[in-house]
C-alpha positions as CSV (number, residue, x, y, z in Angstrom):
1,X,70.8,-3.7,14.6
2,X,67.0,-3.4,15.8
3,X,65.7,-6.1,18.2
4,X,63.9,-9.0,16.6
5,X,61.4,-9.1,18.8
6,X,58.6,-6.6,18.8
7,X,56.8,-5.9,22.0
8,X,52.6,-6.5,22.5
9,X,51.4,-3.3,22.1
10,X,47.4,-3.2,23.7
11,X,46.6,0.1,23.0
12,X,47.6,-0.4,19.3
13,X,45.6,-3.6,19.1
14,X,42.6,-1.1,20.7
15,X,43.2,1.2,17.9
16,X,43.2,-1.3,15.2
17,X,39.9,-2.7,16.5
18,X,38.1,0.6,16.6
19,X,39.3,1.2,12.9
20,X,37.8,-1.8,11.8
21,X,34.3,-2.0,13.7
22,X,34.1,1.4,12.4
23,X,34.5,0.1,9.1
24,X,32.5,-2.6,9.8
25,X,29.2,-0.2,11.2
26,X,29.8,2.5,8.0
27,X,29.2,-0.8,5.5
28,X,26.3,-1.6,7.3
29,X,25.0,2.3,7.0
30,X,25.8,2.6,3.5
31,X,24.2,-0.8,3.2
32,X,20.8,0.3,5.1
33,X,20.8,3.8,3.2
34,X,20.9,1.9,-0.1
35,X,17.9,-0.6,0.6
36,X,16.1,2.4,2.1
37,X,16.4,4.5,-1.2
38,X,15.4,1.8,-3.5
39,X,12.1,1.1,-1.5
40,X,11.6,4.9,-1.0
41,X,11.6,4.7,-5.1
42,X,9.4,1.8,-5.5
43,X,7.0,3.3,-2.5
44,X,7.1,6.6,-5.2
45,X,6.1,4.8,-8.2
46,X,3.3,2.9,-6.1
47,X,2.1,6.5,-4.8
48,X,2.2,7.7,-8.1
49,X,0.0,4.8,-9.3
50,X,-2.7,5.1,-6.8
51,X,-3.2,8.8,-7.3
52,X,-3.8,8.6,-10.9
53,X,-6.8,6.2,-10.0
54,X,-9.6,7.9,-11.7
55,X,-13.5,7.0,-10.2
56,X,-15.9,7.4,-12.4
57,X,-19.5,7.2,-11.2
58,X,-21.0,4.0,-12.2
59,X,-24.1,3.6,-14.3
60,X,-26.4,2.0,-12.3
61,X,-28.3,0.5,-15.1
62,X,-28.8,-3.2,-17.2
63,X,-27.0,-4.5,-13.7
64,X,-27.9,-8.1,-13.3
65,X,-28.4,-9.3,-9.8
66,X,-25.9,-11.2,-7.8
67,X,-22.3,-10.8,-6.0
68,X,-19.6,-10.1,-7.3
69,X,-16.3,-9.7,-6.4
70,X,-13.3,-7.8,-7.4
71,X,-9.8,-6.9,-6.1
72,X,-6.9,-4.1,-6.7
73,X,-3.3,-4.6,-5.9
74,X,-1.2,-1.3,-5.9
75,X,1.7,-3.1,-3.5
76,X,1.4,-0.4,-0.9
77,X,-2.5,-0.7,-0.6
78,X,-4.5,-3.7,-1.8
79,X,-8.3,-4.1,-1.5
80,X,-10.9,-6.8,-2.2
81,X,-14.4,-6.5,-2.0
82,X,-17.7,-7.8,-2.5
83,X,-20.7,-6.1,-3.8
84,X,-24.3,-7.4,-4.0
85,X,-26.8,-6.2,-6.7
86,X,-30.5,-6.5,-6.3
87,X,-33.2,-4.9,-8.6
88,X,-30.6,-2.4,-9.8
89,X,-29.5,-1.2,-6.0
90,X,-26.7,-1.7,-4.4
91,X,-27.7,-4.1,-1.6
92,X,-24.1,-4.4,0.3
93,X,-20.7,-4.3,0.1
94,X,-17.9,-5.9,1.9
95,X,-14.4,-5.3,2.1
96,X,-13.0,-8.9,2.1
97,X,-9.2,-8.2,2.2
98,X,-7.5,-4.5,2.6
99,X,-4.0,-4.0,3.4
100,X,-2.7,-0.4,4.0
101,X,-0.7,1.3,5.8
102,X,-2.2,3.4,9.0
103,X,-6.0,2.7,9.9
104,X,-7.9,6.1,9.4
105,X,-11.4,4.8,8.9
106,X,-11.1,3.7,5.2
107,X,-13.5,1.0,5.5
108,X,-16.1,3.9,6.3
109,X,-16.2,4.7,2.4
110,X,-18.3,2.0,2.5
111,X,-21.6,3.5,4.1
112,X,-20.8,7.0,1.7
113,X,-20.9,4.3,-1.3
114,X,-24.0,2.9,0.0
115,X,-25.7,6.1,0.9
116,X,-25.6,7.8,-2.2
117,X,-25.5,4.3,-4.2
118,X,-22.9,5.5,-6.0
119,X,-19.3,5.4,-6.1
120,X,-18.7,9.0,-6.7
121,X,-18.0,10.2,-3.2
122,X,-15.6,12.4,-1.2
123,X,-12.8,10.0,-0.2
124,X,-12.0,9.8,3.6
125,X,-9.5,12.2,4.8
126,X,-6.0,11.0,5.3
127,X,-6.6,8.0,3.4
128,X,-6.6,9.0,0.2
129,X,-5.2,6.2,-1.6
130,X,-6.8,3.5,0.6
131,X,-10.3,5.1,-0.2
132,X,-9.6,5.0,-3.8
133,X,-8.3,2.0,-4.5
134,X,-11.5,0.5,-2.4
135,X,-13.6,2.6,-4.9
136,X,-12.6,1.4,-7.8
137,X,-12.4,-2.1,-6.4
138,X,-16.4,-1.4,-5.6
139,X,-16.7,0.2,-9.3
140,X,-15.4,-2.9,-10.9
141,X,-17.5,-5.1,-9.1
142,X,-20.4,-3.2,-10.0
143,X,-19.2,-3.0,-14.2
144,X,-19.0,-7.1,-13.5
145,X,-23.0,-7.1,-13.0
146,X,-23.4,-5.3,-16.0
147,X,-21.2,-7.6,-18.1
148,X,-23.4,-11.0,-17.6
């Protein structure tokens, strides 16, 4: 007959701890991995939208006067600007609200706008998506002079 008592094992217990904090750190991986691949998707879908943004040039004609404002919200990059019209001219423009990710001199899209009066211009390199969502924030703000 074996003995009834079983003897305290440490290096067991040392085992049976590593088994399950590994277990514990491989959930938390798959875990991470998981929420990582489902924003990676919804960053895809966002990246998508913003580069089928199509500027058109505006018509800068029958524009009334005024400021207007308008706003774009593509999750990853958001813009908000305003624009003020005078005798058919674009007067100014200011970006009231613009989240993005990495600041490469987006806000600069401003002085081409102004410049040629226009918002058919080059976008700013490396911010590609940033410069055209600000575009056609600045186009619909112009169209909203037009529509009084």
């Amino acid at each position: 007959m074996g003995p009834l008592l079983q003897l305290y094992n440490p290096e067991e217990d040392r085992v049976k701890n590593r088994i399950k904090t590994g277990c514990f750190w491989t959930q938390v991986l798959y875990t991470g991995v998981i929420i990582v691949g489902i924003f990676t998707l919804g960053s895809c879908k966002e990246l998508q939208a913003i580069e089928s943004i199509v500027i058109s040039p505006v018509v800068m004609e029958d524009l009334q006067d005024g400021t207007y404002e308008a706003a774009l919200d593509y999750t990853l990059v958001t813009a908000r600007v305003s624009v003020t019209m005078t005798g058919g001219r674009i007067e100014s423009i200011r970006i009231l609200e613009h989240k993005h990710g990495p600041n490469h001199g987006t806000e600069a899209i401003v002085d081409r706008v102004l410049e040629r009066q226009n918002t058919d211009v080059d976008v700013i390199s490396g911010a590609t998506g940033s410069s055209k969502v600000i575009l056609k924030a600045i186009g619909d703000a112009i169209e909203k002079a037009r529509q009084l």
